[in-house]
N, C-alpha and C positions, 0 to 999 in steps of 0.2 A: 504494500500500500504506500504510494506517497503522500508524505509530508513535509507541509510546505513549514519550516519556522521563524515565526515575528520575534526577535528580539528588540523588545519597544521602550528603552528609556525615557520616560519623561522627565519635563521641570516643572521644580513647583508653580501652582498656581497661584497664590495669595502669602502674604504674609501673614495672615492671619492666622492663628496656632487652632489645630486641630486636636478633639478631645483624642482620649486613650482608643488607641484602635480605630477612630475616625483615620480616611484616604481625606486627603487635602479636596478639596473643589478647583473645579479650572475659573481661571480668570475670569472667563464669560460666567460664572455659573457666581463669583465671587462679587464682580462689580454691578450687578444688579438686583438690589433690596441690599439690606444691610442687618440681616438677619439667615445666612445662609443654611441649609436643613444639615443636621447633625444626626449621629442615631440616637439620640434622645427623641426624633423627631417621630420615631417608630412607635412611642408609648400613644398621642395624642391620635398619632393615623390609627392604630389600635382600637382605642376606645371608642374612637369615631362611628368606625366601621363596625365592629362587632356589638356597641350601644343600642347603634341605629337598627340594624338588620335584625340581633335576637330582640331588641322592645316592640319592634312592628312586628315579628312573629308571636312573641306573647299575648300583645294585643290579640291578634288573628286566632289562637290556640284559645284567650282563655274569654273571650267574647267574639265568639264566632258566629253565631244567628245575627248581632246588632251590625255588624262587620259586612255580611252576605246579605245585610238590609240595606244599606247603603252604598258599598262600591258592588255588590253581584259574588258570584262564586268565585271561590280561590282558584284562580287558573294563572299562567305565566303574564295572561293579559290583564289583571286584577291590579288597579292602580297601585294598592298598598304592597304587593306582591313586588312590583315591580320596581317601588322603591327600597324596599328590602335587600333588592339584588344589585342596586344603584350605588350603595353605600360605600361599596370602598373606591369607586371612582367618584363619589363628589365628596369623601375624607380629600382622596389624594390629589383633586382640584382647589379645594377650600387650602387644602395645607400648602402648596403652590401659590397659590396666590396670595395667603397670608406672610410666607416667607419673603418671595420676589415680588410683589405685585405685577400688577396689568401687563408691565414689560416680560417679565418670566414666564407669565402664563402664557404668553404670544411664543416665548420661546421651549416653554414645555411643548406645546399642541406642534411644534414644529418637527416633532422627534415622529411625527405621522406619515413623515415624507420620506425620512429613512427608509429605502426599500433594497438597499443593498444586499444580497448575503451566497455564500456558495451555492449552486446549482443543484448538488444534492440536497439540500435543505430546503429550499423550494420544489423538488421532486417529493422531498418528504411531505412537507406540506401538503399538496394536491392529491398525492397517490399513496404516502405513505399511511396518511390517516388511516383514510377509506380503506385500504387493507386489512390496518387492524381490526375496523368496526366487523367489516364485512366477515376477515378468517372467523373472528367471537359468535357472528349470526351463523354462519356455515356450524360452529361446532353445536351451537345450539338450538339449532334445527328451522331459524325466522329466515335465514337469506333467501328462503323462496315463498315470504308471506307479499301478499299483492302490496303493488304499491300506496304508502298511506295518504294521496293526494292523485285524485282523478283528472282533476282538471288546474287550468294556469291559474283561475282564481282564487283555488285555496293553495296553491303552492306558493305564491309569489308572496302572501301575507305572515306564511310560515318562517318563512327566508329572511323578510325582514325584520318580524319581532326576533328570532334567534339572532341579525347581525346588530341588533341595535339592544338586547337586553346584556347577555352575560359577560360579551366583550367590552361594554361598558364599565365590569371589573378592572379590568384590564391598565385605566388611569391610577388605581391604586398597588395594585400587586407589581406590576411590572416599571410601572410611572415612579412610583416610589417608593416602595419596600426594597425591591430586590436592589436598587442602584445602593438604598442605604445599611445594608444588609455585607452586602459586598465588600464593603467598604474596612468590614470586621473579619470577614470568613471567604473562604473559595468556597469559588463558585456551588460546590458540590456540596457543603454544610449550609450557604444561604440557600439554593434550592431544595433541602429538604428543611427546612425552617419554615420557609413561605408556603409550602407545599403541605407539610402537616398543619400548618395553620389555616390555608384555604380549607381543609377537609373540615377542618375543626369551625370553620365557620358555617358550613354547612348544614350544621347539624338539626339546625329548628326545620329545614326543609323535609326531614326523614321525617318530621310529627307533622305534618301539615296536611291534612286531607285534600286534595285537590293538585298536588305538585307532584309532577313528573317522579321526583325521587322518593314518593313516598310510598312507592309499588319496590322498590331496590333492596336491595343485600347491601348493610353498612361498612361493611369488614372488608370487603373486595373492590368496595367505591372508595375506600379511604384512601388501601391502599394503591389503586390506581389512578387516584388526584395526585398522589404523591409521586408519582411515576413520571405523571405528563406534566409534571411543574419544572421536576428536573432534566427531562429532557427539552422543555421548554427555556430553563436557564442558560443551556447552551448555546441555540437559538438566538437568543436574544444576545449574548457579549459576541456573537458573530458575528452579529448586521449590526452590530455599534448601539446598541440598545433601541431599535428598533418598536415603536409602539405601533405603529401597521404591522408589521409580524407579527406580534404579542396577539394585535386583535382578531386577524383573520385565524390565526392557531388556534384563540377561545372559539370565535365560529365554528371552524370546521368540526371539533370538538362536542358540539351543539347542533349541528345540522341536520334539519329534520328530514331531510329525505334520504338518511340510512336508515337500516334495519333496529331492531332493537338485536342487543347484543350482550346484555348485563344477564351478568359480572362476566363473562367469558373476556369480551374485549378488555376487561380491568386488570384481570389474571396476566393477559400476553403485554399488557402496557408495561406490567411491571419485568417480565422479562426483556422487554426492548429495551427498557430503563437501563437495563445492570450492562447489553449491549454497549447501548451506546459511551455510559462511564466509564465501564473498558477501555473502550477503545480510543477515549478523550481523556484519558486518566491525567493526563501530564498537565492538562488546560482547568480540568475541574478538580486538583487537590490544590492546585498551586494558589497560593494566598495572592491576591493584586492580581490576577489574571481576567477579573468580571468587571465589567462596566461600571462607574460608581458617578454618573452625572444623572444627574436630575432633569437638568435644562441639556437643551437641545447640544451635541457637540461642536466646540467651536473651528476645528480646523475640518474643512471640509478633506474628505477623503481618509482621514488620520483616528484611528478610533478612540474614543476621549480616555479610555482607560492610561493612555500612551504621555500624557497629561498630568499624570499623576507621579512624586518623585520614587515612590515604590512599585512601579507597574513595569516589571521585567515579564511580559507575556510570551509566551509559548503557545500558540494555535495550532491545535492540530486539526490536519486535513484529512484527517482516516476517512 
């Protein structure tokens, strides 16, 4: 197999002294707001996000007739619902904006246009998904149930509540967590940090009557959230932290015109997981090797991690 290897010194970004285990911020990320996100910054995204989503499940759980009087039945389309699932991308927009203001958030949302990343990975993307779903529905006997959308009317409405709800995560987990997460651990400890935590966030959905996951197996959904975060993390310090990536990977993840496949697909996620670590092993133990900008990177073509005075990166092309 070839591989290609980045050895990427950076310089510092700022003068400004960086806590224990904090990666410095690059310049762009440093001269705009005067309050730049640290990993203390993970406590406030935290509470946000998990306040917001398990108090509107409570609500829903523990007055649910007054609930289904007012906004209709719990479905993915059910206003409350869908703030629920909002939470950690307008944590991780509110916390952007409150650190850089107006100007950072123009340059957070900027990180949408990143669409760089190896061709294998956009193979994965498109074809890799859908394999897995697909091998999971073949072992489980749905790959040859009719298709769940007759017509363009009800498919095209499925398509876009799936690309406009769950990747809406996506401003938080990936926009902010992981850059500040990185910043402390490689790659391969912040992806299962964020990973066991998205699972862990999920959990009022397993009690919720009317939600997709509340027909699932928790144990093999856990474990292959945790699966697809960290192959997700990889992903993502590929294409320069990439929030179009991040989003379409939540989609296709979500997309309603595969089979059902649970837990089978969960089971093989986590074997392509240990795949893929293997095989990246050098890129996802190594501390300084993950993305750690927030705002958009500032030398176009140069991955911001390279920015940073401790980021000796090693990319492997396996």
């Amino acid at each position: 197999m070839n591989k290609v290897h980045h050895l990427l010194q950076g310089k510092p970004g700022s003068s400004q002294e960086a806590g224990p285990g904090d990666v410095r911020e690059s310049h762009n990320q440093n001269h705009i707001g005067e309050n730049p996100m640290k990993m203390k910054t993970l406590f406030p995204f935290l509470l946000l996000s998990f306040g917001l989503t398990w108090g509107i499940a409570a609500i829903l759980i523990f007055f649910y007739d007054q609930v289904v009087a007012i906004f209709g039945e719990i479905s993915m389309s059910n206003p409350l619902y869908i703030l629920a699932v909002y939470a950690p991308g307008i944590a991780g927009v509110f916390l952007v904006w409150r650190h850089y203001g107006l100007e950072g958030l123009g340059s957070f949302f900027k990180r949408l246009t990143l669409w760089r990343a190896p061709v294998k990975w956009w193979l994965f993307l498109i074809l890799g998904i859908p394999a897995v779903v697909y091998t999971g529905a073949a072992i489980k006997g749905t790959i040859g149930d009719p298709f769940s959308f007759t017509t363009w009317s009800a498919l095209l409405p499925a398509l876009a509540l799936a690309l406009f709800l769950g990747p809406i995560e996506e401003f938080g987990w990936r926009g902010v967590a992981l850059p500040l997460l990185q910043r402390r651990f490689a790659p391969i400890w912040a992806g299962l940090i964020i990973g066991i935590t998205i699972a862990a966030w999920h959990i009022p959905a397993f009690l919720l009557s009317g939600s997709p996951m509340s027909n699932w197996s928790f144990i093999p959904y856990f474990g292959g959230v945790v699966a697809v975060y960290v192959i997700l993390t990889l992903f993502f310090n590929v294409s320069r932290g990439s929030l179009l990536i991040a989003y379409l990977y939540h989609f296709q993840l979500m997309n309603p015109m595969f089979p059902d496949a649970q837990p089978y697909d969960n089971i093989i996620w986590m074997a392509v997981a240990v795949i893929v670590v293997v095989l990246n092993r050098r890129t996802m133990f190594h501390k300084g090797a993950g993305i750690t900008d927030v705002l958009m990177p500032e030398e176009e073509g140069v991955p911001a991690v390279a920015r940073h005075p401790q980021a000796a990166v090693e990319i492997s092309e396996a």
